[in-house]
N, C-alpha and C positions, 0 to 999 in steps of 0.2 A: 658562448650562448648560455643564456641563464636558464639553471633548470629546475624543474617542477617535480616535487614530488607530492603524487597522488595514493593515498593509502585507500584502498578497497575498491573492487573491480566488478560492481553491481551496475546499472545501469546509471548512476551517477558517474562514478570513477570514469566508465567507459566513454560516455559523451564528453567530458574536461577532457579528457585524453584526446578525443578528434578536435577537439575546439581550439585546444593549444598547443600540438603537437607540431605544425608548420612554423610556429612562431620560437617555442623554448625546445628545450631538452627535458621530455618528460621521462619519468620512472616512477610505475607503478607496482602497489605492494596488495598483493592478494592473497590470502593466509590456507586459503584452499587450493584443487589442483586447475579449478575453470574457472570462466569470467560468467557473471551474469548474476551473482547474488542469489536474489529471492526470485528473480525472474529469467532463473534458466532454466532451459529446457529439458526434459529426458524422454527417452524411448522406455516404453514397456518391455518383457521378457519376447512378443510376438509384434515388436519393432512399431507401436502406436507410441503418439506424440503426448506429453501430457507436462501440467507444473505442477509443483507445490503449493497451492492456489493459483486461482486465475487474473491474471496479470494484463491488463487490456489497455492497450493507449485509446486514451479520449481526449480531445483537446478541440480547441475554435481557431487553433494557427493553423492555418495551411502550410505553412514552412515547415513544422514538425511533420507534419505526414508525408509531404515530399519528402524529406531527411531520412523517415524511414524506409519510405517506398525506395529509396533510392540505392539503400543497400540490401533490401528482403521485399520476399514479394507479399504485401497486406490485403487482407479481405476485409471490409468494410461489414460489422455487424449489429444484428440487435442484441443488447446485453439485457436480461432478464432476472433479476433477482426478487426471490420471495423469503419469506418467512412463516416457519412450518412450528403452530405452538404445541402439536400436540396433546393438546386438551378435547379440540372437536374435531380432529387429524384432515384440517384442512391447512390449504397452505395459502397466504395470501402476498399481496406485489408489493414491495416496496419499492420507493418510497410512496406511503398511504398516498391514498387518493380519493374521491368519494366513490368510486370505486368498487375500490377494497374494502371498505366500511360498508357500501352494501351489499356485501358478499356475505359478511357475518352476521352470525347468528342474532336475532330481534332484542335479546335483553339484553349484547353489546354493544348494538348499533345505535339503541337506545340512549343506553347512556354516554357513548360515547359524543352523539350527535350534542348533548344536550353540555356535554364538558366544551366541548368547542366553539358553543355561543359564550363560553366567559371567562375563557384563558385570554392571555395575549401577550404570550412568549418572547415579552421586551429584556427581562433579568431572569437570570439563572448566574447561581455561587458552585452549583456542582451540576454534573451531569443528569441524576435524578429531576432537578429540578428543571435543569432545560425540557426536558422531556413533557412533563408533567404542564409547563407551561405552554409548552405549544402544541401539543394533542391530547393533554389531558390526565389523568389518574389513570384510566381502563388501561388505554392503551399500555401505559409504563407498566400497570401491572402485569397485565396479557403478557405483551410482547420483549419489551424489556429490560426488566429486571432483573430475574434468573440469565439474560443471557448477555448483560454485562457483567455479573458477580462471576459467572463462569469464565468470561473471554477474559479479563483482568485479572482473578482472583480479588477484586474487591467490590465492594457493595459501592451503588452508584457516587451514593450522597459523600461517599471519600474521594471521589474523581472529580477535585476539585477547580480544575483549569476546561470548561467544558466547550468551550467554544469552537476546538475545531470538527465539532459532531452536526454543525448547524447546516453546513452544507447539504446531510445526507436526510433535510427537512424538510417538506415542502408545501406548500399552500395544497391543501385537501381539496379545493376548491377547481384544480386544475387538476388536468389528466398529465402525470409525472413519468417520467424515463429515468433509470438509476441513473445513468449516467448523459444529461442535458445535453453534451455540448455537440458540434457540427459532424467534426470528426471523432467517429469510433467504430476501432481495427486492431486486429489479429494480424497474424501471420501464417501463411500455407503451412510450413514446415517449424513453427517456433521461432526463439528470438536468439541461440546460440549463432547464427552467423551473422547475426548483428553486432554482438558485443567483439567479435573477430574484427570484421570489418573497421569499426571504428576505434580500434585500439593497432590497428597496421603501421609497423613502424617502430613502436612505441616498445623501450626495453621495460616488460614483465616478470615479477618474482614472484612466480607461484609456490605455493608451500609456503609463503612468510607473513609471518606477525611482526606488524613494525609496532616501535615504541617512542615515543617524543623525546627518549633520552640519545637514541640513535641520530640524532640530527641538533643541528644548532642553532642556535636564536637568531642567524641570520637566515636560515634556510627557509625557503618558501613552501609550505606543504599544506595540501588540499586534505582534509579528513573527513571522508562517507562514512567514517566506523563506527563504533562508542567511543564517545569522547572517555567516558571513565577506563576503560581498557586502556586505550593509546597514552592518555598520561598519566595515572595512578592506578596500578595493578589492584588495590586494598578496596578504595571507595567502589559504591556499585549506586549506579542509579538504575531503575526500571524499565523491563521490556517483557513482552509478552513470550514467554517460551510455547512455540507450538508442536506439536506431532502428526503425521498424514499416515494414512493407509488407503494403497491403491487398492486397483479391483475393474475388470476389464466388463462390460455390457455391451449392447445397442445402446444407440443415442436415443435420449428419448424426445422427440423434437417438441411434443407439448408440454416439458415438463420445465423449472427453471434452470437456468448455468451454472447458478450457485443457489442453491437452498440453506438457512440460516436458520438454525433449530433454538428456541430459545427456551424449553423447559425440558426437563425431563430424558434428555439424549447426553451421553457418554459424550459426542462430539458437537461441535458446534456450526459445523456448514460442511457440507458435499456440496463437489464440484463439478462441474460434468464437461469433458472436453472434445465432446463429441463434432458440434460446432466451431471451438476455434481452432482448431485445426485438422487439415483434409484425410483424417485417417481414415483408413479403406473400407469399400463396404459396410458402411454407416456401422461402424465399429465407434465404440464407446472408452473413453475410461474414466473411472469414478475414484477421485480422490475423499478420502473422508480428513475433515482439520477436526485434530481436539486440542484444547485450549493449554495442556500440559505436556512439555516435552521438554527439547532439549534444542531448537530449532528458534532465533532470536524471528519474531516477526512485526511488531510494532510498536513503538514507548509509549509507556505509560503515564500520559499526559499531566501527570499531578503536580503542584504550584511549586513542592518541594524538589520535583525531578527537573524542573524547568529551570530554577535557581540555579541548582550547581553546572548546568549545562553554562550558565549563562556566568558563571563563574571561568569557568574554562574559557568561554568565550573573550572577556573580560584582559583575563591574567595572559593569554599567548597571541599576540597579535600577528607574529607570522602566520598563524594557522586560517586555514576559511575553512568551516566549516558548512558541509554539502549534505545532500541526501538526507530520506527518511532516521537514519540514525546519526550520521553528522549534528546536523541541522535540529534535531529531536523536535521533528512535527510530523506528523499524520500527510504525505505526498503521494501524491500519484507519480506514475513514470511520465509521463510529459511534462507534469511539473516539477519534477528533477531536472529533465532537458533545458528547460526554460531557466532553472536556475544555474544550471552547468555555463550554458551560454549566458549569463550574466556576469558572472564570477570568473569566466574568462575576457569578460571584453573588459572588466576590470583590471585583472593583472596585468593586461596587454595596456593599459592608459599611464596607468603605476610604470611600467618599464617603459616607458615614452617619456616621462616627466624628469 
């Protein structure tokens, strides 16, 4: 039986792993001592459930939501994301809406109303300008400027690949949900006996770092990881390093899921998991993300990081590259799914042919 090696055991790794484990012989390489990545679960010191961000599957397949319901039990929710400038220590919804816009204060709404008859956010070369072009000057100023320079460490107009920020854009014109699509859900108890589940079977190497020189150019091998780690220890291309600090409350149910602080704050989003999952006695916990750590959380989209990914990409053809750090694009976890289950019905046609 021909076998599969899949390095990294986040929610990518874990779904390849169910998807072609009936078919090859897989083995999987996780450099920590659990499975689940960015999107495992933990317990508090007083046994409440909580992530290191908040991790939500949304999607318009019904197949994905069965696939999860089918191994954890899911709560279908509202996800609520604002942005807190503290300037007039109010917090407003994103993504804008007209809304939101008249929520704020008269000399922003003003001109904000007035930037929006004469944009038309066709071209953008950088981030900044995407912005700029589709809701205006104020907005970018207000809301973010200071709080891309902080989440990156660079100033927008250097985030030169900006297109996969369009999504989180939307007609002002319409009354907007962060998250649009049919399905979106949680889990009662978190997503560790999910990544269990779907990894049943399958021989795991926890505690290991694998390397591209561990295997040979005939060997078939899935990579969710950094490509610049797995085959060149020297080169580094970019990723966001983050930090958390927990802190136990009440849920606040008026308050948002994730709040997104874009000036003047140490951190850059509190999380609140009071809602997604069923912790007792409307028990609370408050994660705080700041944008400096040591903790890998999202690449850093730039023309020159994209390059050498696509270098790698290029130069090893046994390799598929998966996942948010695989792949080096901006995913969500059902769009890993969707990619996991592509990239296997693929090697499953490959080993037919």
């Amino acid at each position: 039986m021909k076998k599969i090696n899949i390095i990294g055991g986040g929610i990518t790794g874990c779904s390849l792993a169910f998807f072609l484990k009936n078919d090859f012989e897989v083995e999987l390489f996780e450099k920590t001592e659990s499975l689940g990545g960015l999107a495992k679960t933990f317990k508090s010191l007083d046994n409440l459930y909580y992530q290191k961000g908040v991790h939500v599957f949304h999607t318009n397949e019904k197949w994905i939501q069965d696939l999860i319901g089918s191994f954890i039990p899911i709560v279908p929710i509202d996800y609520y994301v604002a942005m807190n400038t503290l300037i007039d220590f109010q917090y407003y919804k994103i993504p804008f809406d007209i809304n939101t816009i008249n929520m704020m204060p008269w000399h922003w709404k003003e001109s904000i109303l007035q930037e929006l008859e004469r944009i038309n956010g066709e071209t953008a070369s950088n981030l900044k300008e995407l912005i700029i072009n589709f809701y205006g000057e104020t907005i970018y100023d207000i809301f973010y400027k200071n709080y891309f320079k902080t989440m990156f460490g660079k100033d927008a107009e250097k985030l030169d690949n900006p297109h996969w920020y369009r999504k989180y854009l939307r007609d002002v014109n319409v009354e907007n949900d962060y998250h649009p699509e049919q399905y979106v859900f949680s889990s009662a108890k978190g997503y560790n006996d999910l990544f269990t589940k779907l990894t049943e079977g399958v021989k795991i190497n926890f505690n290991t770092e694998a390397f591209y020189d561990q295997f040979s150019d005939e060997d078939t091998v899935i990579l969710t990881t950094r490509p610049d780690s797995f085959f060149d220890k020297k080169e580094r291309i970019g990723y966001v390093k983050s930090t958390f600090d927990i802190d136990s409350s009440f849920y606040s149910e008026n308050k948002p899921d994730v709040m997104l602080y874009s000036n003047f704050a140490p951190f850059i989003a509190i999380h609140q998991f009071g809602k997604m999952f069923n912790n007792r006695d409307n028990r609370n916990i408050i994660v705080k993300e700041y944008s400096r750590g040591t903790e890998e959380t999202y690449p850093i989209l730039t023309c020159k990081n994209i390059k050498t990914v696509q270098r790698y990409k290029d130069k090893y053809k046994n390799v598929y590259f998966a996942g948010r750090f695989g792949s080096f694009e901006m995913m969500e976890m059902c769009e890993c799914i969707m990619q996991a289950s592509t990239i296997a019905a693929k090697i499953k046609h490959q080993d037919k042919i």
